[in-house]
C-alpha positions as CSV (number, residue, x, y, z in Angstrom):
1,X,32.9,-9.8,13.7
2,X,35.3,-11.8,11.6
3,X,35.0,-15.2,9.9
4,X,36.6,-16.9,12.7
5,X,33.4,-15.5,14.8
6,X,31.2,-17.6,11.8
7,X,33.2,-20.6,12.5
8,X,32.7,-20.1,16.0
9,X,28.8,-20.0,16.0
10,X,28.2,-22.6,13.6
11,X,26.4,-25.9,13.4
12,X,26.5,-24.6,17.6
13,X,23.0,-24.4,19.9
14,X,22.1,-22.0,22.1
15,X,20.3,-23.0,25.2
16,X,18.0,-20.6,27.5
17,X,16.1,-22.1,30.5
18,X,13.1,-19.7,30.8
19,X,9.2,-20.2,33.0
20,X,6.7,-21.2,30.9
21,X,3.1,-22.6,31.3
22,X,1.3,-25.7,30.8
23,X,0.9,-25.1,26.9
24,X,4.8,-24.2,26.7
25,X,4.4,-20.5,26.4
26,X,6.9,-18.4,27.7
27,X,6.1,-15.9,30.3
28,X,8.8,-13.4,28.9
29,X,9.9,-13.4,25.6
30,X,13.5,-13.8,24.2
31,X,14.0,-11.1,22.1
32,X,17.3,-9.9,20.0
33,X,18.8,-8.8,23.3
34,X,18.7,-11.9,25.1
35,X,20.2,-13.8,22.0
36,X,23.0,-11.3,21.4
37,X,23.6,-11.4,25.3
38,X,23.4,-15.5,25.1
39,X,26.0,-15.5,22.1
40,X,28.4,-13.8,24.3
41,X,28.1,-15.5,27.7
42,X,27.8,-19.5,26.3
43,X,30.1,-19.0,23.0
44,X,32.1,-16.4,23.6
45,X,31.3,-14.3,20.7
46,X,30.1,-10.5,20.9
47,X,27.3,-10.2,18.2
48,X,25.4,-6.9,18.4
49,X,21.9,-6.7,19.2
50,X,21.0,-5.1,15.6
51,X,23.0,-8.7,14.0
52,X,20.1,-11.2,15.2
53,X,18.0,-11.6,12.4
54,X,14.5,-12.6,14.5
55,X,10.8,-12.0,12.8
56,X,9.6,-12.1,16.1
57,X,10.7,-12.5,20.0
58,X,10.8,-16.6,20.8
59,X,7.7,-17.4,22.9
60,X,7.6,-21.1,23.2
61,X,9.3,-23.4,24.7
62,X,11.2,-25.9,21.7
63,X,13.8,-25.8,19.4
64,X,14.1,-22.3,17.3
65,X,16.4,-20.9,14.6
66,X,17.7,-17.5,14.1
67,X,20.1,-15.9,11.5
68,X,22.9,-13.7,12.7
69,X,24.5,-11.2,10.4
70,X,28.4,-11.2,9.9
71,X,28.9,-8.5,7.3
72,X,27.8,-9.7,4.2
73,X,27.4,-13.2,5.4
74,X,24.4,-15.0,8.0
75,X,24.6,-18.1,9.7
76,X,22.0,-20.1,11.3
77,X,22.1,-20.3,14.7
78,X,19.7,-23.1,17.2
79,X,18.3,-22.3,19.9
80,X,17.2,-24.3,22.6
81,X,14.7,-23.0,24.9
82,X,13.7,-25.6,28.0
83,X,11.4,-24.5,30.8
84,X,13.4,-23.9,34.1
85,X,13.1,-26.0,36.8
């Protein structure tokens, strides 16, 4: 990735539409893959799975924030998660 991939991603939101329960828990989790796969589909930008910077897999429904690695450099990346339907 190249600095024109970090201008690409940021201040930008990432939105996944996933089933959840009453409470807002996700049924599956969004893990690393899914983000690296989002980052490509809805901005365009190939970020390796190994690059998203989680703790833990995403299991709520809200607003989230992740750090993806560009070489030396990490940006902060929103994500959305909304329950389908």
């Amino acid at each position: 990735m190249c600095s024109s991939d970090l201008a690409a991603l940021k201040d930008k939101t990432l939105t996944f539409s996933e089933k959840a329960n009453e409470a807002g828990k996700l049924y599956a989790a969004i893990g690393a893959k899914e983000i690296a796969e989002g980052v490509s589909s809805q901005l365009q930008v190939e970020v390796p799975e190994a690059d998203v910077l989680i703790t833990e897999p995403l299991k709520t429904i809200g607003i989230h924030t992740v750090h993806i690695k560009l070489g030396e450099q990490e940006v902060d990346l929103k994500i959305e998660v909304k329950r389908e339907g």
